[in-house]
N, C-alpha and C positions, 0 to 999 in steps of 0.2 A: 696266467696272470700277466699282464704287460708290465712293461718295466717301470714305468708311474707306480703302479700298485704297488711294486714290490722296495721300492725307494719309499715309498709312505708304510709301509708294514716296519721298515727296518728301523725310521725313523720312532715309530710306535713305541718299538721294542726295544730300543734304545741299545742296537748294535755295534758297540765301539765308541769313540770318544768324539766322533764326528757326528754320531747320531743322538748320541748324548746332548752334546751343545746344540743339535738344531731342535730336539724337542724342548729342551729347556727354552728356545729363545723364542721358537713357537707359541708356548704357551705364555709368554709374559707378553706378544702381543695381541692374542687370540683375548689376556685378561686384562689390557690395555682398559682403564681409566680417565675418562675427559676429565682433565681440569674444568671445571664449572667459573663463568665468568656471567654473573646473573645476567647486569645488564645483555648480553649479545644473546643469551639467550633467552631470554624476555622476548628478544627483538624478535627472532626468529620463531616463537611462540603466537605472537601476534599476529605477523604476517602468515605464518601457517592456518591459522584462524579463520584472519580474514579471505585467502583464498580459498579455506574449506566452503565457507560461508557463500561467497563469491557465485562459486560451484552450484552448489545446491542451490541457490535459490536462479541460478540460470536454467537450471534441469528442470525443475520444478515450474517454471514459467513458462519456458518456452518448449517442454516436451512434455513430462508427467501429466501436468494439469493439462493442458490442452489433449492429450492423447486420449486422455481417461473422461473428461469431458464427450468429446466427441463419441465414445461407443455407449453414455445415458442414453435413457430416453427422452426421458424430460430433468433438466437441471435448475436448480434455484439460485439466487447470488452469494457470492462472498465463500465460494467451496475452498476449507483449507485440508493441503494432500502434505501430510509430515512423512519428511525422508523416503522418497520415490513413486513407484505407483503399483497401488493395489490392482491386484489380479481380479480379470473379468472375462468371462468368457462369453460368446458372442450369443450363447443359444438363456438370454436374460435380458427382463425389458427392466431396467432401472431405473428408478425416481427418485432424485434425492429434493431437499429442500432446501431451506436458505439456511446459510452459516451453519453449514456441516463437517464436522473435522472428521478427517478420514487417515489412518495409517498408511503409510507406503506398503509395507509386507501385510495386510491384510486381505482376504481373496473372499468372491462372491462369486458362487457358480450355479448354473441353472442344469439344471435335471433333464432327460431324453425323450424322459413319457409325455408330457404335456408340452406343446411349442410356446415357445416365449414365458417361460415362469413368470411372476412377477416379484421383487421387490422394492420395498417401499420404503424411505425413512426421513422422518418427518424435521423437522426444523429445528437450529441449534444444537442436533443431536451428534453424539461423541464416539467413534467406533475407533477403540486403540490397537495397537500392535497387534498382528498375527491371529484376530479374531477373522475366523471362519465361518462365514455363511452358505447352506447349500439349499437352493430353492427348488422343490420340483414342481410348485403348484403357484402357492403366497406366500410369501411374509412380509408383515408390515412390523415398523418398527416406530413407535410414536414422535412428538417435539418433546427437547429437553430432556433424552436420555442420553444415558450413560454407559456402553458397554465395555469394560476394561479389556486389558489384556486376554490373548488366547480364552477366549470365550467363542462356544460352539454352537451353533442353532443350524437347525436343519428340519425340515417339514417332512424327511422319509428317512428308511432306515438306512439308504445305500444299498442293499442288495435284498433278493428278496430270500421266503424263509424258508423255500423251496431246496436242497441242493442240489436237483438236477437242474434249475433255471441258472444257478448261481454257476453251476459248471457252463452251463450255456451260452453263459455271457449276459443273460437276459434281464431288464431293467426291472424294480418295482412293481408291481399292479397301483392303477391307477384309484384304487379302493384305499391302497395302506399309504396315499400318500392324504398327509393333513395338515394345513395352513396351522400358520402360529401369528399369533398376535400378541403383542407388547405394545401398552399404551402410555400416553406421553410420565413423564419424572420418571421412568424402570430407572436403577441401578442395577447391573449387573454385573456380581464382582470378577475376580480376577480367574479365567480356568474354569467355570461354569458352563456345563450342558443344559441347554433350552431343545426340550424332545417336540416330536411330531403332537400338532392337534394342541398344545399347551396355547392359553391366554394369560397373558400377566397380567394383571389389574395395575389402573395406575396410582406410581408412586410405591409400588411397590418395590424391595429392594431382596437380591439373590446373593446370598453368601457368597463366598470363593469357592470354587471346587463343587456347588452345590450340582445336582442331576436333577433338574423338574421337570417330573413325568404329567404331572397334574396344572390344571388352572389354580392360579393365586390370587389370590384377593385383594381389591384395593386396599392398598397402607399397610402392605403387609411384609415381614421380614421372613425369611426362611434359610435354612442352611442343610445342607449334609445331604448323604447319600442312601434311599433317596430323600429327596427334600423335606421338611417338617416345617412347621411354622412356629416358629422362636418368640416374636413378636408381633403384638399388631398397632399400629403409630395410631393414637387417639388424642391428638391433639397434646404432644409428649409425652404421653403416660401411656406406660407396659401396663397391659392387660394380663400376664402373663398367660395366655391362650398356648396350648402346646398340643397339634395334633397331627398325625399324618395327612399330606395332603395327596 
């Protein structure tokens, strides 16, 4: 133990009346209290602010958005990219539409088996925080959706159900991979699995946390695991319809 350490151990342990007083004085500035003087801190709140602000919105201009632009395929006007730039990776041909909100920690990634996956998503439409897409084949996503937070969709299962392929390293069969489509008004709530080969009908809406293994039906609510249908929107009026889908 060097002799730092052993000057802070004694200190610790408070050996003697010299080690005494320096932990005692230790700690009263270690619990040292700002006097609070609103006004200056105010001050220094604002300006913190505004150079948070500053920041971001120079990241976002002149690198995020142009960076993430350029690896689209084809891009529409008015792309808003909130808090940095979602992940893409390069083997994905991307289309977005006009006035499309996009999360910064959000990621879109294309599959091995098929070159160039494609995805799609249509106009005004809303992809929040930390939502994951993995495309092996298609997916399209309509105008005027909504997908919340950590929501999951993916058109394969990620590995195949073989375990000697899975030891192998080896991708999907190009058989078990199946396009999903979501058409325009989806809500999809917070934490929701969208599985391989699923259609949402539009205007449909997917609980939080819901797993849809099945096609859903225009105007139609579903929740839980796996998905059920809760509701069907008839012009506001519950039908009360309740079945597995």
């Amino acid at each position: 133990m060097s002799g730092l350490n052993k000057f802070i151990l004694k200190i610790r342990r408070k050996e003697g009346n010299l080690f005494i007083f320096l932990n005692k004085n230790i700690k009263k500035i270690y619990n040292f209290d700002t006097p609070i003087f609103k006004p200056l801190f105010r001050l220094l709140w604002t300006i913190n602010s505004i150079c948070l602000s500053l920041t971001r919105w120079l990241l976002k201009t002149f690198y995020y958005k142009p960076v993430f632009k350029s690896l689209c395929d084809r891009i529409g006007s008015n792309l808003n990219i909130v808090s940095g730039m979602p992940y893409l990776n390069t083997n994905l041909k991307l289309v977005i539409g006009n006035n499309v909100t996009i999360y910064g920690d959000a990621g879109f990634q294309g599959y091995k088996v098929y070159e160039k996956p494609i995805l799609e998503i249509g106009d005004n439409t809303f992809i929040g925080p930390q939502v994951r897409i993995g495309v092996g084949k298609e997916i399209k996503i309509g105008k005027h959706c909504l997908i919340a937070a950590r929501v999951f969709i993916s058109d394969h299962d990620g590995h195949p159900f073989d375990w000697q392929k899975r030891r192998e390293g080896l991708p999907v069969e190009k058989t078990d991979i199946k396009p999903i489509v979501i058409e325009d008004d989806v809500w999809i709530g917070e934490g929701a699995f969208i599985c391989k080969g699923v259609k949402i009908g539009r205007g449909a809406i997917v609980g939080a946390r819901a797993v849809v293994t099945k096609d859903i039906a225009n105007f139609t609510v579903v929740a839980g695991n796996p998905a059920r249908v809760i509701k069907i929107i008839n012009d506001g009026i519950d039908t009360g319809i309740s079945q597995q889908i």
